[in-house]
N, C-alpha and C positions, 0 to 999 in steps of 0.2 A: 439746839439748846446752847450748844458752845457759842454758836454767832449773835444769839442773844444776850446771853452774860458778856462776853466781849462788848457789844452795844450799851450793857446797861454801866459797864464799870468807867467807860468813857463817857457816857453822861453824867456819871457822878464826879470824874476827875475833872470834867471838860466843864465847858460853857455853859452846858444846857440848864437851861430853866429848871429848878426845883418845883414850880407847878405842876412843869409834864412827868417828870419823872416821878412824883409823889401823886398824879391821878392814872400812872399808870401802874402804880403798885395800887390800886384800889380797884381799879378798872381789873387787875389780876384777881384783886380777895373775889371780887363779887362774880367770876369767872369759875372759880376755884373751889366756891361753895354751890355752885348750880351744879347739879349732874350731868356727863354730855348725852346730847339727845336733839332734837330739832330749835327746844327753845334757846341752849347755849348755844349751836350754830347760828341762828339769828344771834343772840344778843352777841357771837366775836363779831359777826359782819357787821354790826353796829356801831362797836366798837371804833372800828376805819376813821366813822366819820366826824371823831371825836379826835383833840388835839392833844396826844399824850405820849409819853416814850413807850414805845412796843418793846423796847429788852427789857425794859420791868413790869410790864402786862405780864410778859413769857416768864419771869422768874416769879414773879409773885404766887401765878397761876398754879406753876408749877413747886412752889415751896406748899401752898396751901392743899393742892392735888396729894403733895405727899404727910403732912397733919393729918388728912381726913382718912389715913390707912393706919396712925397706930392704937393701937389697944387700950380698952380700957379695964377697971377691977376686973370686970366679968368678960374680958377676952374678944369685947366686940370692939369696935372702933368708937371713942369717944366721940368726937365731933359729927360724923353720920347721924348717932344717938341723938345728940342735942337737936339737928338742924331735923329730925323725923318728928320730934316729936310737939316741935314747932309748927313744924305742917301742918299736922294732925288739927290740934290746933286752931289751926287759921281754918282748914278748910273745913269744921266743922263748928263755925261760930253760926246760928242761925241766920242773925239779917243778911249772913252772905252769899249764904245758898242759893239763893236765887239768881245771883248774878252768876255763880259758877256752873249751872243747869244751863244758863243762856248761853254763857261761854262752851257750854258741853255742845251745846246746837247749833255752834256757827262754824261753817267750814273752814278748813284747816287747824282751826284751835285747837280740836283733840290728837294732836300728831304732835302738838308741843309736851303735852301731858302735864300741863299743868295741875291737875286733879290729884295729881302722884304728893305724897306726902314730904318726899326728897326734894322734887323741883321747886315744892308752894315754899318750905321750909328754908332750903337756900336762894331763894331771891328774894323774900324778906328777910332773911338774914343777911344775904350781903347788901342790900338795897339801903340797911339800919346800919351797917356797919361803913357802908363806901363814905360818907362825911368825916366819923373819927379816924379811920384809916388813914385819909387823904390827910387833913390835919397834922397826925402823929409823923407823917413824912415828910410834912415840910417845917417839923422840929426836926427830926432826925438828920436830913440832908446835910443842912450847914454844920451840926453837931460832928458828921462824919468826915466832913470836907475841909472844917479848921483843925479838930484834933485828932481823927483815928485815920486818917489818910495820908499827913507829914511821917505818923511815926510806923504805919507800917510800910511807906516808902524808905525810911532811915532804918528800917530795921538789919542786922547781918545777913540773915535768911533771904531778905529783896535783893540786897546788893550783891549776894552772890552770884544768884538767878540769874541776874540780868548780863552776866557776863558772858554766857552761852549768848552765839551770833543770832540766833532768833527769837531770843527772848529780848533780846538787846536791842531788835530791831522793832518788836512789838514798844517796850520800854518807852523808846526816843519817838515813836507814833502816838505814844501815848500825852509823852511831854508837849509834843507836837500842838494837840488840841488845843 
């Protein structure tokens, strides 16, 4: 997790493309909202083949992995809730039954569990959500890269930090890029 935040905070300081770094915070949501199980191992290997920053696949993942654990009025997890009962939902619209019975009868399909009301509900949830996500990042990037990046690199707190010889040597690797 360290070696990907390091990753993603030099893409955001550095050169890299605001595309890949803002379809791999999307490529994270829609990672992030599927449960792991055989169909999220397929869709990270999938992942690979797609052109995007993997430190912000890994933080994104892992910011939304940690949303979908807090608590709601009634002590369950909010976001689980919503993305259940989205499932539910989908997989019980008539005209679609049919396709998901056929799906139920082709091998290997039932090992993804798509049938399960968590997987159907988070991959049309992040599947609906991976467009505005990717969008909202590539507002955000430049927004954080001309004004919330000068001033917490000027800030007393950085400058102290950086005075420490390994932090100083992270620092100037950083300038580096």
């Amino acid at each position: 997790m360290i070696k990907a935040t390091a990753k993603l905070l030099i893409a955001l300081n550095g050169n890299a493309k605001k595309s890949q770094i803002a379809a791999g915070f999307a490529w994270g949501l829609l990672l992030g909202l599927v449960p792991t199980g055989a169909f999220w191992i397929a869709l990270f290997i999938i992942t690979f083949f797609f052109n995007h920053n993997h430190g912000a696949k890994i933080f994104g993942m892992a910011f939304i992995k940690l949303l979908m654990i807090i608590p709601g009025p009634n002590q369950l997890p909010l976001i689980p809730q919503a993305i259940d009962t989205l499932g539910f939902y989908i997989l019980n619209i008539d005209s679609l039954k049919p396709v998901f019975t056929s799906m139920y009868n082709m091998p290997f399909v039932p090992f993804t569990k798509f049938n399960n009301t968590l997987v159907a509900g988070g991959i049309i949830c992040g599947v609906l959500l991976w467009f505005p996500s990717f969008f909202l990042f590539m507002y955000l990037i430049p927004v954080y890269r001309n004004k919330v990046a000068p001033k917490i690199r000027d800030s007393k707190f950085v400058q102290k930090i950086t005075k420490f010889p390994l932090l100083s040597m992270i620092d100037k690797a950083m300038k580096g890029v």
